[in-house]
C-alpha positions in Angstrom: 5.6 -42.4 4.0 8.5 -39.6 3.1 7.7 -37.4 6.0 8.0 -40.5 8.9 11.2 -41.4 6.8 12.4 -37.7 6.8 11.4 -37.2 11.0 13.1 -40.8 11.4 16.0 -39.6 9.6 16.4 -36.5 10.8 16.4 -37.6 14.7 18.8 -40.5 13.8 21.5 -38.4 12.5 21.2 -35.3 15.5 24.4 -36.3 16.7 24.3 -33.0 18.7 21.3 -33.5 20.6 22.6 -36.9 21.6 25.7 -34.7 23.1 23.6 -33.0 24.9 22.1 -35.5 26.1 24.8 -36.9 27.1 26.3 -33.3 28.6 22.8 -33.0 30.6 21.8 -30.5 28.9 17.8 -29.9 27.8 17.0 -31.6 24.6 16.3 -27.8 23.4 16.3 -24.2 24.1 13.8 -22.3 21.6 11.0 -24.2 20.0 8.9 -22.6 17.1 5.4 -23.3 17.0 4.0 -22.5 13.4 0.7 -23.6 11.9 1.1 -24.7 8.0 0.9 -22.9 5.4 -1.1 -25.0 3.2 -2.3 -28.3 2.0 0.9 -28.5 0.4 3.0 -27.7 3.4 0.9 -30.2 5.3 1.6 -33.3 3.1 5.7 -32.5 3.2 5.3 -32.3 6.8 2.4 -35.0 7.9 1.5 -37.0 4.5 -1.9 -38.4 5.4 -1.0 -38.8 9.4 -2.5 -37.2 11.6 -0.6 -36.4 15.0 -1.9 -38.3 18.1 -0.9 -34.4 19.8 -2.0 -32.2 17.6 1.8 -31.4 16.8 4.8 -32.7 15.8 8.3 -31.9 15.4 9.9 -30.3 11.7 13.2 -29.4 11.5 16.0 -29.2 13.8 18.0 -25.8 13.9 21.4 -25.0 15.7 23.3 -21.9 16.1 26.0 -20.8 18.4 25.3 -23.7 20.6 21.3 -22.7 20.9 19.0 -26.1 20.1 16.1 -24.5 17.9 13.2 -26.8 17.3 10.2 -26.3 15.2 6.7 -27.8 16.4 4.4 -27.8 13.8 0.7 -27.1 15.1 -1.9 -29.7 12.2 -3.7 -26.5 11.3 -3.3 -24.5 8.0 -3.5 -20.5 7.7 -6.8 -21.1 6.0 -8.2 -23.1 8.9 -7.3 -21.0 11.4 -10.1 -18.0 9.8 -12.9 -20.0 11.3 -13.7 -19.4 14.5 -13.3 -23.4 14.8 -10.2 -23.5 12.9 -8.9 -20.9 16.1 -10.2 -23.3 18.6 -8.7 -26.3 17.6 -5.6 -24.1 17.0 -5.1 -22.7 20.4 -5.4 -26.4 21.8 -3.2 -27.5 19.8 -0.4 -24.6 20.7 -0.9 -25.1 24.2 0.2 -28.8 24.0 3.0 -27.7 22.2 3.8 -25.5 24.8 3.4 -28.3 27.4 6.2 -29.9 25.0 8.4 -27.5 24.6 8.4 -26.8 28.8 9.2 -30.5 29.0 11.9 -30.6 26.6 13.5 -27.6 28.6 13.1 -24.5 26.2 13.3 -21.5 27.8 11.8 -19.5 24.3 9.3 -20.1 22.7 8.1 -18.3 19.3 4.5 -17.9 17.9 5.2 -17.9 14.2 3.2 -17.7 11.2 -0.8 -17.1 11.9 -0.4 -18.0 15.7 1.3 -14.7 15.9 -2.2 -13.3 17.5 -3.5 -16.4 18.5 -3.9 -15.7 21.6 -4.8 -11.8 21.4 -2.4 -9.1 21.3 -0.4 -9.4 24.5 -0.8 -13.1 24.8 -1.7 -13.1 28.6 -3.3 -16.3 28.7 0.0 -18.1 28.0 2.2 -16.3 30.0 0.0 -16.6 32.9 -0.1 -20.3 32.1 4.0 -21.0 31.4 5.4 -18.5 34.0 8.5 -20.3 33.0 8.5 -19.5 29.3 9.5 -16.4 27.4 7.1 -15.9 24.2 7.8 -13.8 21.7 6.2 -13.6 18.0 9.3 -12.4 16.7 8.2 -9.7 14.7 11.0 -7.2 15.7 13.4 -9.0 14.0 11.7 -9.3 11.3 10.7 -5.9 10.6 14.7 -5.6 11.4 15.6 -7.8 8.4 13.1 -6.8 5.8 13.7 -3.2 6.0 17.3 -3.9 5.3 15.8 -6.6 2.3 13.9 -3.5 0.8 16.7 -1.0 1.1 19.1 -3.5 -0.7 16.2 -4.4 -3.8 15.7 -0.6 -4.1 19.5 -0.1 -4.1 20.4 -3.4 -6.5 17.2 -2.2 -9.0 18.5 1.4 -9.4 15.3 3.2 -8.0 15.3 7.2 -7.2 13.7 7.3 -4.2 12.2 11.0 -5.3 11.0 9.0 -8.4 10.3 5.6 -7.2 6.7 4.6 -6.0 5.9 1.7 -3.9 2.4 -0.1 -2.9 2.6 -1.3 0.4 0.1 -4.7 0.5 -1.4 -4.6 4.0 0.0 -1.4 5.1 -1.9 -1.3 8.5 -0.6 -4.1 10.2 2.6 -4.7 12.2 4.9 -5.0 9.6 3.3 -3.0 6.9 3.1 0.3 9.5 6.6 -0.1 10.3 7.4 -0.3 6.2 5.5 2.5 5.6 6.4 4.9 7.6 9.8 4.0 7.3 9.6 4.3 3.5 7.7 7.8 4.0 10.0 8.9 6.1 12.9 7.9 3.4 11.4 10.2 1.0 9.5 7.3 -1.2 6.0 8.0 -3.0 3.7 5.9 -1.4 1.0 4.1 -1.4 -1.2 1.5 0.9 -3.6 -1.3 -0.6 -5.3 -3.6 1.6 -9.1 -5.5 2.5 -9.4 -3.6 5.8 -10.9 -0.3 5.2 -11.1 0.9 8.6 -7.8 0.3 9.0 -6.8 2.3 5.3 -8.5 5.1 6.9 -6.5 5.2 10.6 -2.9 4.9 8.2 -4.0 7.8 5.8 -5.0 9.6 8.7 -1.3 9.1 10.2 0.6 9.1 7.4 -1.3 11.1 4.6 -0.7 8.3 2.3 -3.3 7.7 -0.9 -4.5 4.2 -0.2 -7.4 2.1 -1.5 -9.3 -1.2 -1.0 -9.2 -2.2 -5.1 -6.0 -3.1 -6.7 -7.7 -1.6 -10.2 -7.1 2.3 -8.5 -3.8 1.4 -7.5 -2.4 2.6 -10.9 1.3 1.9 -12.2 3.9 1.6 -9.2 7.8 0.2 -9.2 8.1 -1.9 -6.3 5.0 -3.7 -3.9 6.3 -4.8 -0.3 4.1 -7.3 0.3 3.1 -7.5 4.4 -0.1 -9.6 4.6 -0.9 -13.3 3.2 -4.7 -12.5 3.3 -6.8 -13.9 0.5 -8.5 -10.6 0.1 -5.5 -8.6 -0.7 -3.0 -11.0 -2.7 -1.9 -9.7 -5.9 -1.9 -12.4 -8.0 -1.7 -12.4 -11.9 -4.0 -9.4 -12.3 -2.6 -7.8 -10.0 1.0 -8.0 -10.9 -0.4 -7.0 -14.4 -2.2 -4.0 -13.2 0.3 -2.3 -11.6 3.7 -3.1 -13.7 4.9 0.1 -15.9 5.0 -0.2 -19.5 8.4 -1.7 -20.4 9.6 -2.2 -17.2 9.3 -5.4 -14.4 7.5 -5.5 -11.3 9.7 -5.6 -8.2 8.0 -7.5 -5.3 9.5 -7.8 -1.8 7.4 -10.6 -0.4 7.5 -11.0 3.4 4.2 -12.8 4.0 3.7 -16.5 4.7 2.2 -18.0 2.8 3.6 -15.5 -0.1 1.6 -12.8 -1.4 1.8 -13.3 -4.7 2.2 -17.0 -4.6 4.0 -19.8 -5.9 1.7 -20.9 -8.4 0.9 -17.0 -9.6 4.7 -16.3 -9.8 4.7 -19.1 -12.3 2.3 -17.2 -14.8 4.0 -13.6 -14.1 7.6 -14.8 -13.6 9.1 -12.8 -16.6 7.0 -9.8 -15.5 8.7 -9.9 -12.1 11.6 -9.5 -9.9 10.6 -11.0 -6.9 12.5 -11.8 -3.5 11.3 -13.3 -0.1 12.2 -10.9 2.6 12.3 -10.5 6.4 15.0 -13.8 6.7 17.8 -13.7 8.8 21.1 -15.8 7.2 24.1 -16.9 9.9 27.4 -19.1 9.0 27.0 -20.0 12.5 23.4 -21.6 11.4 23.3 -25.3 11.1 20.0 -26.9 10.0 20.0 -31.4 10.4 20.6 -33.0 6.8 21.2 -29.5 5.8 19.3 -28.8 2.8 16.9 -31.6 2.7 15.6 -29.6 5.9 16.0 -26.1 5.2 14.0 -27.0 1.4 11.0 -28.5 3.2 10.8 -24.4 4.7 11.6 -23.2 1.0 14.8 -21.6 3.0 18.6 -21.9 1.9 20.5 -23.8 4.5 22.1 -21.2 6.3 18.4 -19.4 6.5 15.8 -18.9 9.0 12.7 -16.6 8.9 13.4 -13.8 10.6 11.4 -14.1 13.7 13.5 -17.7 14.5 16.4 -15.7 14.2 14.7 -13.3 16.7 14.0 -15.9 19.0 17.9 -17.9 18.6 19.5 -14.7 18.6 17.6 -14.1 22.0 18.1 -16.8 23.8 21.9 -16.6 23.1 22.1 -13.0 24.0 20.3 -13.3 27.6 21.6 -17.3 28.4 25.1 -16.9 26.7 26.2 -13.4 27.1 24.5 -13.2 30.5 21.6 -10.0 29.5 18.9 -11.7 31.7 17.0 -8.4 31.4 15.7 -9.0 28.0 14.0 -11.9 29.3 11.1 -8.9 31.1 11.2 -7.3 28.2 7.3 -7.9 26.6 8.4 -9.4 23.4 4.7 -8.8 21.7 5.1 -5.7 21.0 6.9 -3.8 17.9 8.4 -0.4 18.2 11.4 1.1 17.5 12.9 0.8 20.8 12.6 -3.0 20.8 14.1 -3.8 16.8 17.4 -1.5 18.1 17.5 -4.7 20.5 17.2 -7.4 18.3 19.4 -5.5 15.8 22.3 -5.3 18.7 21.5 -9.4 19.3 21.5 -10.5 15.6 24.7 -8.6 15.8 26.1 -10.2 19.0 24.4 -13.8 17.7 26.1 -13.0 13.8 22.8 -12.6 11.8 22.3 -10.4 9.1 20.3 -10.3 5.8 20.7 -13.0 3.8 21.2 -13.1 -0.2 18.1 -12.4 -1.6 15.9 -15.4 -2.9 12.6 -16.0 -4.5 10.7 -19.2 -3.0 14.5 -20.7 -1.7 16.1 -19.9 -4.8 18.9 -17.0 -5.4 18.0 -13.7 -7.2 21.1 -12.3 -8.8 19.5 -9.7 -11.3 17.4 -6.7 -10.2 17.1 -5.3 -13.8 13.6 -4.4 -14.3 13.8 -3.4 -17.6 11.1 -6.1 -19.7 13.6 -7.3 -22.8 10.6 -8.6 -24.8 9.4 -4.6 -24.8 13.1 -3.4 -24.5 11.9 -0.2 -26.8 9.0 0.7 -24.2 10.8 3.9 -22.9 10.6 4.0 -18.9 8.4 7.8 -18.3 7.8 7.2 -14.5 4.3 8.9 -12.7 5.0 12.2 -11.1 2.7 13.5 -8.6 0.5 15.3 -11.5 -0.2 12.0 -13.2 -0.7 9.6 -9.5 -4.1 9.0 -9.3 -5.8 10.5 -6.4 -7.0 8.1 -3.9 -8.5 8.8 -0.4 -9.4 6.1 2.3 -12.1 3.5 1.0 -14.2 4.2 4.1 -14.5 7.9 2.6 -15.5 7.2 -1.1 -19.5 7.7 -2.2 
């Protein structure tokens, strides 16, 4: 089948692990563990097979001498809801683990879902890998997309006193550190999302209008995108709902699996400007067989997702440029304090944002204006005309 070919190839023609080898070094230094993102994902990786682990290896990243691996985990996003689907997940992570510390990495990342796989401070795997250093990479992440949203606003010509942007999942890590960032830079705001509660506890910190029904959204200029759950994608309605009159939608989609996904982008394409965000690009970044890799992760070749270029920038920093303190650092957490550090190692490591792209492919124009309703004159909300939305845990 094409994925045995493709792992076949792709370990016959790693003439740099073979050097290591050869040099004694460890086979590799940071290993990604990720769960799939889909069914889809799952046949490019696995076909029909079924690991006899529970994991297998995907592609093969190197960068400024680091050996990046990724172990994918034979569970989807969707599986991993069920309590089951969690189970069989966290077995499944821990063998990879058991790889990984047998390969000699001395990183490890939880991407994708796993991120909180094992709850939010992950003490059950450090107490069980002393050796390795977790981190779910979300620092540099949040690094990278902020910088992704600042250009799009920049490159589509949006006042910021004029502007207003939905924020998709505003109460988790990356959608609190986008909002308040983007309140903070003078932006109208406003926070959609499934989790009522959690609406409630960001209006109560931020003062932001937010709502659990895309319908009371009303007309906004840009979504940032921070959550891939089912219960808050925007999808075709969505993207319907809240365009202005005359003008595009501009979507900064961070979440994986996207937000508004692959097969809904499709349908709304022309009514659209959308970008994948929170990636990290390097020239020093070498994927194996180059862009029949980097493709199968709907990345350019020079691209990772942010949090692997957390994780390679790192390792390089604390092994390489001899910071061994970064290593105590507790890597699950995101503040301020901690994305100033992986902002100083993606410098050090030569990261930085890469040129935008929607689902692997380049975005050169951020003109919103719709041509097919060019006449539609562009009369942007002010605060008299927003609708007036309170936390959805407070509405009758």
């Amino acid at each position: 089948m094409l994925s045995d070919i493709w792992r076949f190839t792709v370990a016959a023609c790693d003439y740099r692990a073979w050097w290591r080898k050869l040099q004694g070094k460890p086979m590799v230094d940071v290993v990604f563990i990720t769960n799939l993102r889909d069914e889809a994902e799952r046949q490019r990786f696995f076909g029909n097979r079924v690991p006899e682990l529970g994991h297998a290896n995907g592609p093969r990243i190197y960068h400024n001498g680091v050996a990046g691996r990724v172990r994918g985990i034979y569970s989807t996003a969707a599986e991993m809801l069920t309590k089951e689907g969690r189970r069989l997940a966290r077995a499944q992570f821990i063998a990879a683990c058991e790889w990984a510390e047998q390969n000699g990495a001395k990183i490890v990342l939880l991407a994708a879902s796993t991120k909180r796989l094992f709850g939010r401070d992950g003490a059950v795997l450090k107490e069980r890998f002393p050796n390795l250093m977790f981190t779910i990479g979300d620092n540099g992440t949040a690094q990278m997309l902020w910088a992704d949203v600042e250009r799009a606003l920049e490159r589509a010509r949006l006042d910021r006193e004029r502007a207003r942007v939905l924020v998709v999942g505003p109460y988790g890590i990356l959608g609190s550190c986008m909002t308040r960032k983007l309140v903070q830079s003078g932006y109208k705001v406003v926070g959609y999302g499934a989790n009522e509660t959690a609406l409630a506890e960001i209006h109560a910190e931020t003062g932001i209008p937010v709502t659990s029904r895309i319908d009371e959204v009303g007309q906004v200029d840009v979504v940032v995108a921070c959550t891939h759950s089912t219960s808050a994608k925007l999808g075709v309605h969505g993207v319907m709902r809240l365009r202005r009159d005359g003008r595009k939608l501009l979507v900064i989609d961070v979440a994986e699996p996207a937000n508004l996904d692959i097969d809904a982008y499709r349908i709304v394409r022309d009514d659209v400007v959308r970008q994948d965000a929170g990636n990290a690009w390097s020239s020093h970044l070498h994927y194996v067989l180059g862009r029949l890799s980097s493709r199968l992760l709907m990345l350019d070749k020079r691209v990772v997702f942010g949090c692997f270029g957390e994780a390679l920038a790192l390792h390089y920093v604390i092994h390489q440029l001899d910071q061994p303190q970064l290593a105590d650092i507790d890597w699950f957490e995101v503040d301020e304090a901690r994305t100033r550090l992986v902002a100083a190692a993606f410098t050090y490591a030569g990261f930085e944002p890469p040129p935008p792209c929607c689902f692997g492919k380049r975005v050169n124009d951020f003109n919103l204006v719709l041509e097919r309703n060019a006449l539609t004159a562009y009369s942007p909300l002010d605060s008299n005309t927003m609708p007036l939305l309170t936390p959805a845990t407070q509405r009758s």
